[in-house]
N, C-alpha and C positions, 0 to 999 in steps of 0.2 A: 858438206851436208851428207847425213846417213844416205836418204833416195835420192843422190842427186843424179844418179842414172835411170832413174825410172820417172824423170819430170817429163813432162811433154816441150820437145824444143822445137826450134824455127825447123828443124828439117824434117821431123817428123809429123809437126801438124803440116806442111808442104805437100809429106808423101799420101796422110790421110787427105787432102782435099785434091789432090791427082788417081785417086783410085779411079781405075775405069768403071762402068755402072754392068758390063757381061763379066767381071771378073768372078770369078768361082767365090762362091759362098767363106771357104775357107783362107783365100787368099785376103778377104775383103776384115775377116776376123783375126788373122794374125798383123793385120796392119792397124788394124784400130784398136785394139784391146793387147798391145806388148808388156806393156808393166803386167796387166796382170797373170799374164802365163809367164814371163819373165818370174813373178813369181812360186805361182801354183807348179810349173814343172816342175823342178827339183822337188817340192814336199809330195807331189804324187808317185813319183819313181824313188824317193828312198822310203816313203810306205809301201810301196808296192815289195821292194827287197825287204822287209823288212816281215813284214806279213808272209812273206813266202821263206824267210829263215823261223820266225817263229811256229809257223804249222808244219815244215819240215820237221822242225828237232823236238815239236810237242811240247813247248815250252810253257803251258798254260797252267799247269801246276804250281808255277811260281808267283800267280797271281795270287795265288790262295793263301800261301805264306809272306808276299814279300811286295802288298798294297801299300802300305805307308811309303815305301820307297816311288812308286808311281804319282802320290800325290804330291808328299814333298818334292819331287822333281817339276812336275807341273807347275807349282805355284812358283820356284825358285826359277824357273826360265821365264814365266811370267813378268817376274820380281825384275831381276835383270835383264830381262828383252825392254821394257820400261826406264829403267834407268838408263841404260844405254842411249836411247831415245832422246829423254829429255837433257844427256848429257853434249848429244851433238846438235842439237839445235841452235841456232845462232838466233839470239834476240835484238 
């Protein structure tokens, strides 16, 4: 299964129902919310390099001539992040 490391299992609904109740605010949000910074890290740090090579090298003049390239890529990772999807699903 594509997320089958981001399902909630016996040991991790355990750890969320043994959180202590003084545990720091942050301790108590990486334990219960893992899937979803499991997957927001990575797209926030290779944005974050990403934005910081494009303002470096001034890159913004390429948007002006080379937009269709930016959609058609959008819609085509769309297209197949989806098919991917419904290919590994087991019915």
């Amino acid at each position: 299964m594509h997320f089958a490391g981001q399902l909630l299992n016996s040991s991790h609904a355990e750890a969320i129902e043994k959180i202590p109740d003084d545990s720091p605010w942050h301790a108590k949000l990486l334990i219960k919310r893992r899937p979803v910074i499991a997957v927001l890290l990575p797209v926030l740090v290779y944005h974050f390099l990403w934005w910081a090579f494009a303002i470096r090298s001034n890159l913004w003049h390429m948007f002006q001539t080379q937009w269709p390239m930016c959609v058609v890529m959008t819609f085509g990772s769309i297209i197949a992040g989806t098919l991917i999807s419904f290919h590994t699903l087991k019915f």
